[in-house]
N, C-alpha and C positions, 0 to 999 in steps of 0.2 A: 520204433520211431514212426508217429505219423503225425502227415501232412495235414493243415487244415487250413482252407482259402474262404473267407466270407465275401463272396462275387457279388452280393448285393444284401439292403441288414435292414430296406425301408419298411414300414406296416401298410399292408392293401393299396398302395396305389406308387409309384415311381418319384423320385424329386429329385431334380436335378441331375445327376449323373449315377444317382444310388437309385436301385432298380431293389424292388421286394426282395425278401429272404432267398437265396440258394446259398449252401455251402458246402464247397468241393472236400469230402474228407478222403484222404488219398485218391482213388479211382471210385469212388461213389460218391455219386449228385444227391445232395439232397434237397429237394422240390427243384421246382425248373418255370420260373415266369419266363416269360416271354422273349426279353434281351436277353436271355439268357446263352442259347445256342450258339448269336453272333458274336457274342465276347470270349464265349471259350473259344471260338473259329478263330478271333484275331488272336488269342494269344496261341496258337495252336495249340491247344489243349482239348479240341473235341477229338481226338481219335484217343484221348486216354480214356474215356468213359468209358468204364464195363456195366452201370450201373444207375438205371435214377429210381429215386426211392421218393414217392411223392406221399404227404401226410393225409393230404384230401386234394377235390377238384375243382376249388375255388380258382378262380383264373387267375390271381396275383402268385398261385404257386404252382400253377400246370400250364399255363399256355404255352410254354417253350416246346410241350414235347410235340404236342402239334403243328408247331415251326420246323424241329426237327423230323419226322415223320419225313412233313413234305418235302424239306431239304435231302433225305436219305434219296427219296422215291427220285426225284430230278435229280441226285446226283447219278444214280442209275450205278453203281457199285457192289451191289449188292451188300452194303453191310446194314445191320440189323442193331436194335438197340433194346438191352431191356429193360423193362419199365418194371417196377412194382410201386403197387397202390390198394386202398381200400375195394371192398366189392363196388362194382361198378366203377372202378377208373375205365377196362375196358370199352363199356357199353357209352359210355361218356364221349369217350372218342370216336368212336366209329358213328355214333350218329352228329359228331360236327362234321366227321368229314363225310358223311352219305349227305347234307345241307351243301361244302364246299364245292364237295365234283361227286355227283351220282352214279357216274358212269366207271371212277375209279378209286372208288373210296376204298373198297376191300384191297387193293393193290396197296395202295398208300397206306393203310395198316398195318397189313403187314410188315412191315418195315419197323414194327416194334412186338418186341416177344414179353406179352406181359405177364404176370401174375400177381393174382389178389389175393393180399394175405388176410387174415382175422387176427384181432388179438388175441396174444398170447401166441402166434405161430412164430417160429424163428428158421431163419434160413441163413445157414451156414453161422456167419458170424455177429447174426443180426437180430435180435430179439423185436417183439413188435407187443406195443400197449395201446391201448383203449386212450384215446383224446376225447376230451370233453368239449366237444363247436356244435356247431349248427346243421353239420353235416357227418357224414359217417368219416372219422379220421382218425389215423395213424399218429401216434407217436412211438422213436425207435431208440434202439440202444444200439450200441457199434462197440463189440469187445474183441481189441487186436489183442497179443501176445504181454504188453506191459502198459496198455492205457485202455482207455474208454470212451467214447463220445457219446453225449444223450442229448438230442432233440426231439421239443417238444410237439414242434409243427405252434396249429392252433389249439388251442387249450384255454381252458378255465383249469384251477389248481383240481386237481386229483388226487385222491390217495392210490389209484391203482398207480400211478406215477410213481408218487414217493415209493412206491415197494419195487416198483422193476428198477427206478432209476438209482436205488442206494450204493453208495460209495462210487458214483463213478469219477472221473477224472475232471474232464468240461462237460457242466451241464450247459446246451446252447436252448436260451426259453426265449418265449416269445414275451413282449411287454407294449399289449400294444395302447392301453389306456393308462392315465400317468396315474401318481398316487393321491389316495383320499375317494378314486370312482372304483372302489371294489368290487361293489354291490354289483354297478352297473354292468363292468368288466363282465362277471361271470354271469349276469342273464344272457349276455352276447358270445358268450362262450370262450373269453378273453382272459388274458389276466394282469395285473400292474407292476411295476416291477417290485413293491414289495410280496407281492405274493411268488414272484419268480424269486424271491431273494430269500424268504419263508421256505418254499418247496430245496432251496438248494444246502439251507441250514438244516431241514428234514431226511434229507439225503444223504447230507456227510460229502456232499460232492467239494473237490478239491477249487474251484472255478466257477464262476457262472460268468458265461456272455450273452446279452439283452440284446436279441433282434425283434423286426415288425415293430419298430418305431412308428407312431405316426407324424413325419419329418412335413408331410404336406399340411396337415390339419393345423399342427402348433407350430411347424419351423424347428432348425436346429439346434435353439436355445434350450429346448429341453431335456438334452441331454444331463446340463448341470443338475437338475433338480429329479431327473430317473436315477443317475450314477450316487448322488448324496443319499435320496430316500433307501435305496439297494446296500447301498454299502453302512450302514446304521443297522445293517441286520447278517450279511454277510460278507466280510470288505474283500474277498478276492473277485469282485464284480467288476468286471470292463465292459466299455460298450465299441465294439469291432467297427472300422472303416470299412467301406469297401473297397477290396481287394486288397485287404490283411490278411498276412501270413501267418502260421504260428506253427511251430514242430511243437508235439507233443510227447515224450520219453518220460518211461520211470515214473509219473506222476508229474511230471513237471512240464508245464508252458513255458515256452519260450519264443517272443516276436522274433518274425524270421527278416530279413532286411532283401 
């Protein structure tokens, strides 16, 4: 059985109480904006973290752990946090915080134990693909014992995708231009949600959920018209609230209350 919480589902920038993509899959974070640190602190849920898994180091999906860092370092506990991310999550970090305090940036690092994986490296139960953006990015696979979870991060449609992501359980894709700007989508390194809903019929994947909306650009009314274009190609397509639950067993979803 596992756990999945979408702590926030917005595309590139916050609206209203919905904060960019992270999603809690059991004890692993995947990406980590900004709000992110204080809302798992209010529901006490940051000391389950054993893990953030970040796609790339756009700021709508990494500035949490820079939040967290400096909250480890002030809290003064010694506990540590591991990060994993593309080559260069490291070097990313350590020169905002050698900008924020010069004098204790290497301290405050510390305070996160990283590792930069490549595609195709897997670590323990977590395989890692080549994302198609603008920058160097992760997309992963998560294979428990009787499910699966595949995020895309940011992406334009891939076939190195479709071949790592096949049969998995919940594919979680990103959708962050609506449908008819395909073209556009993928010179931005993006995709629509019929191409998340394409990629999830290509996969055989049992689910797709459509995060990295963009709720600020168009407003919430688009969701009718992501969920209809998505579901005309793949109908097991939802689009997640934030801080929706879902247990995942057997192959089977189910919203948790």
């Amino acid at each position: 059985m596992v756990e999945i919480v979408f702590l926030g589902t917005a595309g590139s920038t916050f609206f209203g109480d919905n904060f960019t993509p992270s999603i809690l899959v059991d004890n692993i974070l995947l990406d980590c904006p900004s709000p992110c640190p204080y809302t798992l602190s209010r529901l006490s849920w940051l000391d389950k973290i054993q893990l953030i898994l970040l796609t790339h180091v756009h700021p709508d999906h990494s500035l949490g752990v820079l939040e967290l860092l400096w909250h480890l370092w002030i809290e003064g506990k010694g506990r540590r946090i591991q990060v994993i991310g593309p080559t260069g999550t490291q070097k990313f970090f350590e020169n905002l915080l050698r900008e924020i305090h010069p004098s204790k940036y290497q301290d405050i690092l510390s305070y996160g134990v990283f590792f930069e994986a490549e595609p195709s490296t897997k670590i323990g139960n977590i395989s890692f693909y080549r994302a198609k953006h603008t920058v160097k990015a992760l997309a992963a696979r998560l294979d428990f014992r009787d499910a699966s979870v595949c995020y895309t991060g940011d992406t334009a449609p891939s076939r190195e995708l479709e071949e790592g992501f096949r049969d998995c359980d919940l594919l979680i894709h990103e959708a962050t231009y609506p449908p008819g700007m395909e073209e556009e989508a993928e010179k931005d390194g993006h995709s629509t949600p019929i191409q998340a809903a394409n990629t999830a019929r290509k996969v055989n994947a049992k689910y797709l959920a459509l995060v990295h909306l963009p709720y600020a650009r168009l407003g919430p009314q688009i969701e009718e018209t992501y969920l209809s274009s998505a579901k005309k190609i793949f109908s097991n397509t939802f689009i997640p609230k934030p801080m929706d639950k879902f247990i995942l067993e057997g192959g089977n979803l189910g919203y948790k209350s």
